[in-house]
TORKOL-4160 file (C-alpha; in steps of 0.2 Angstrom, whole numbers, padded with zeros to 4 digits, m for minus):
143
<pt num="1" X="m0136" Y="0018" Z="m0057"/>
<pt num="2" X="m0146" Y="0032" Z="m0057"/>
<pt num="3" X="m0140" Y="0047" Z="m0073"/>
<pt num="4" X="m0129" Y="0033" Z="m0082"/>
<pt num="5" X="m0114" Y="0032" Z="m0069"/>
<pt num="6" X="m0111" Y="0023" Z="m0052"/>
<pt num="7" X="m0105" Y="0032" Z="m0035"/>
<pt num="8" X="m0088" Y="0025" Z="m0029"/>
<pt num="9" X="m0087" Y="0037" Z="m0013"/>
<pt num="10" X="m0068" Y="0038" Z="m0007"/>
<pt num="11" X="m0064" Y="0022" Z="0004"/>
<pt num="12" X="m0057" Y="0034" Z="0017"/>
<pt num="13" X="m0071" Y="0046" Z="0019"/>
<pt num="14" X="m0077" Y="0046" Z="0036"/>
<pt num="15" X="m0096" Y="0046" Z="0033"/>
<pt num="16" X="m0103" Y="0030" Z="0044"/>
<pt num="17" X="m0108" Y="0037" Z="0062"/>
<pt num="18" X="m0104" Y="0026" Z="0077"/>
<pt num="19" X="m0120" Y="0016" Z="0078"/>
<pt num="20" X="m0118" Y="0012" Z="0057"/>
<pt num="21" X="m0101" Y="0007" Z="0057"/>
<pt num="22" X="m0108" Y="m0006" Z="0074"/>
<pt num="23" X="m0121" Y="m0012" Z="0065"/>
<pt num="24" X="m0112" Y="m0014" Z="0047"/>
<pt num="25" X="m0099" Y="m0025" Z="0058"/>
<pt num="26" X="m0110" Y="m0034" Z="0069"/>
<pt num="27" X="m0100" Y="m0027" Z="0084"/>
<pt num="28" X="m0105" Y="m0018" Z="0097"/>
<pt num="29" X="m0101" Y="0001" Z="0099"/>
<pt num="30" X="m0093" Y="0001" Z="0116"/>
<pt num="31" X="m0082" Y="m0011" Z="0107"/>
<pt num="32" X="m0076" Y="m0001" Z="0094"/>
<pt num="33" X="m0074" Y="0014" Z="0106"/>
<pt num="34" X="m0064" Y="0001" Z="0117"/>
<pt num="35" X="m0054" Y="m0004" Z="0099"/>
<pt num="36" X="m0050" Y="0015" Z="0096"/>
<pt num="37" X="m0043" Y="0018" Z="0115"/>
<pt num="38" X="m0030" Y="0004" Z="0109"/>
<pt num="39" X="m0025" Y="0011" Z="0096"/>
<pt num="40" X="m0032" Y="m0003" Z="0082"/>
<pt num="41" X="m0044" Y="0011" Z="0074"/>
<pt num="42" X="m0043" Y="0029" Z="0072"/>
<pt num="43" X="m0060" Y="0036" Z="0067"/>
<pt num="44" X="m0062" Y="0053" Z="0060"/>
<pt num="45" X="m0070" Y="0066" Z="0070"/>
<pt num="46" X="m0084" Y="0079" Z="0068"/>
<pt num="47" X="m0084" Y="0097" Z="0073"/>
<pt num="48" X="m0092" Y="0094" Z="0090"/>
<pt num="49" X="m0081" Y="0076" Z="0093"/>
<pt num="50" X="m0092" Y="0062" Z="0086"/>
<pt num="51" X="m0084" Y="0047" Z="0077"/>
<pt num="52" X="m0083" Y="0044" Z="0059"/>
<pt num="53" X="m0079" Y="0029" Z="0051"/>
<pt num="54" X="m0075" Y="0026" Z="0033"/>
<pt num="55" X="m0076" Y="0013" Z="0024"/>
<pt num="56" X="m0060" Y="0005" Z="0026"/>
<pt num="57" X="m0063" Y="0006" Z="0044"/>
<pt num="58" X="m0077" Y="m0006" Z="0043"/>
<pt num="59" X="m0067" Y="m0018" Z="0034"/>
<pt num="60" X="m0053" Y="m0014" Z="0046"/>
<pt num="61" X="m0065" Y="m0019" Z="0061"/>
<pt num="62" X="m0070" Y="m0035" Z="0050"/>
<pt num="63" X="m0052" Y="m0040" Z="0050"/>
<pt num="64" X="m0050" Y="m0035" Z="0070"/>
<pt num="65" X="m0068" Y="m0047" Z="0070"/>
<pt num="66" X="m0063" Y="m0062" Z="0062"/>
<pt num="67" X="m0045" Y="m0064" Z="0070"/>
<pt num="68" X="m0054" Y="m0063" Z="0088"/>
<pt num="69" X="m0068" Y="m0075" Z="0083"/>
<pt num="70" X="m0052" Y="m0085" Z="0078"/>
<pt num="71" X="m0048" Y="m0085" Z="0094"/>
<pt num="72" X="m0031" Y="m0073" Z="0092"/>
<pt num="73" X="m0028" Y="m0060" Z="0106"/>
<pt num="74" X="m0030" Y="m0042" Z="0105"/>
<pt num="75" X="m0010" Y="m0041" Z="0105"/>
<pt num="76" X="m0008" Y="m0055" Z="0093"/>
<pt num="77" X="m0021" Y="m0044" Z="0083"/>
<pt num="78" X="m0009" Y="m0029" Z="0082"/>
<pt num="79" X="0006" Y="m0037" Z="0078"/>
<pt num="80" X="m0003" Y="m0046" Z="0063"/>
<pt num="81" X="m0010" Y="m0026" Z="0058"/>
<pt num="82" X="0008" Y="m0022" Z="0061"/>
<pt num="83" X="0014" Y="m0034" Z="0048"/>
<pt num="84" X="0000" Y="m0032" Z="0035"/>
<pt num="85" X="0004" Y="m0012" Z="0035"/>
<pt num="86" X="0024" Y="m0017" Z="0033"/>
<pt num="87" X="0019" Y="m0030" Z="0018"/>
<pt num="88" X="0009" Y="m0016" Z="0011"/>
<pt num="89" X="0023" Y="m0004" Z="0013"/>
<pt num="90" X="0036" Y="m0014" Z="0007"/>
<pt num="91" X="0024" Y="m0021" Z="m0009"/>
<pt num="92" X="0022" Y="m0002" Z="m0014"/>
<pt num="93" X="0042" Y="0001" Z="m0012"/>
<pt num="94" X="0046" Y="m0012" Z="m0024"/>
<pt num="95" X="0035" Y="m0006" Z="m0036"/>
<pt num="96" X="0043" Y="0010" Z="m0038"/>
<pt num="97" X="0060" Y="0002" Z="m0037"/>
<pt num="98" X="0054" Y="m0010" Z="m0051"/>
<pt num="99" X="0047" Y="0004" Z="m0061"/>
<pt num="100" X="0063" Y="0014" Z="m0058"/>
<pt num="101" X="0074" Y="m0001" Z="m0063"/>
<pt num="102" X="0064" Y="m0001" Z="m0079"/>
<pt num="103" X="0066" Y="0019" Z="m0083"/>
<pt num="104" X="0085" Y="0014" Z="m0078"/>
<pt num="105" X="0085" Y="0000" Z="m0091"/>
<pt num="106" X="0077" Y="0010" Z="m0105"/>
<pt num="107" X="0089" Y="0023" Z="m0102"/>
<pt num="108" X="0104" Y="0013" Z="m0102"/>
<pt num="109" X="0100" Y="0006" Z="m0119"/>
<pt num="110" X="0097" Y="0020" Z="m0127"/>
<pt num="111" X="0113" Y="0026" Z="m0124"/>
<pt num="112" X="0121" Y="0009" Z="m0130"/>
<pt num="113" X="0113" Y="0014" Z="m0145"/>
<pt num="114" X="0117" Y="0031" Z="m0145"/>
<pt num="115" X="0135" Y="0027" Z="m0143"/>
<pt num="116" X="0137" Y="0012" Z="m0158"/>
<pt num="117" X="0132" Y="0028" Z="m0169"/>
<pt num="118" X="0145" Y="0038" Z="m0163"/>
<pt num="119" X="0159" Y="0030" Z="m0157"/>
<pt num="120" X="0167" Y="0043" Z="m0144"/>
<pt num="121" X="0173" Y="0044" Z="m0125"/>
<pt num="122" X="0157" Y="0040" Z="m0116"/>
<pt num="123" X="0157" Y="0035" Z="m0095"/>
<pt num="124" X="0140" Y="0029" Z="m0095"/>
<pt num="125" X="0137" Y="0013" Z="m0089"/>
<pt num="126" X="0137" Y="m0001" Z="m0101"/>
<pt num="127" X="0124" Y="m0015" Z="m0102"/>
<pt num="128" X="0128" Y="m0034" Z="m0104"/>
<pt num="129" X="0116" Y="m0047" Z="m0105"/>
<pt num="130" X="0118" Y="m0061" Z="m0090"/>
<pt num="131" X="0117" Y="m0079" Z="m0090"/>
<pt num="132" X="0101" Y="m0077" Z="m0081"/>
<pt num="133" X="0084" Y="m0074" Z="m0089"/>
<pt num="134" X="0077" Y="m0057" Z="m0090"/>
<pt num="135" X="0094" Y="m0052" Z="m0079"/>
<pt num="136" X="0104" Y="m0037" Z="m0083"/>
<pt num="137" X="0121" Y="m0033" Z="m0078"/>
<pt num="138" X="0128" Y="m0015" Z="m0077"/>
<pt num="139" X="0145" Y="m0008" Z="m0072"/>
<pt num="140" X="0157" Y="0005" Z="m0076"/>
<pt num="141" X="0173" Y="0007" Z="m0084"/>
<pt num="142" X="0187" Y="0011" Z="m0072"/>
<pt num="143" X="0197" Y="0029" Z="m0075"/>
């Protein structure tokens, strides 16, 4: 640590050659050529057409490594891929939903408020607390 701060280099920066990233995952380079011709990696590319790996290709290969030595095919391998990036996918989407239902929530309540002050015609939605804990109910009144 060298100047008071640590170097955390971007995990998807291609900067292991071929022969680094074979050696940092104790697989051959043939074999991640052969991995890259199915489709399971996707190296960066120089200039002149030589493979870059980044950090999270190594651990990508890793992964690819240890299900093999576990005795899971190649096929069986990309459909687990498959389903991590879907779980990951899906893991991010109901973040933002929670996030959203949140903002939603905050919103809602501030406008109960706004509306005891000030009793008028108001369409918003209105809140009720459910039987549930940590539930909320919203509807609208009907026209």
């Amino acid at each position: 640590m060298a100047g008071g701060f640590a170097f955390s280099p971007d995990p998807d920066a291609a900067v292991y050659v071929i022969s680094v990233a074979a050696e940092l995952t104790g697989l051959h380079p043939q074999t991640l050529r052969t991995y890259e011709r199915m489709g399971l990696i996707r190296p960066g590319r120089t200039g002149g057409g030589g493979r870059r790996y980044s950090h999270r290709d190594i651990e990508l290969l890793r992964t690819i490594s240890e299900l093999t030595a576990a005795g899971i095919g190649i096929e069986g391998v990309r459909r687990i891929l498959d389903l991590q990036h879907q779980v990951a996918a899906l893991e991010q989407r109901n973040e933002e939903l929670a996030r959203e239902l949140e903002a939603t929530r905050h919103a809602l309540q501030v406008a109960q408020a706004g509306r005891r002050a000030a009793p008028a015609p108001n369409k918003l939605p209105v809140l009720r607390p459910s039987e549930s804990a940590g539930s909320l109910v919203v509807w609208r009144r009907s026209r």
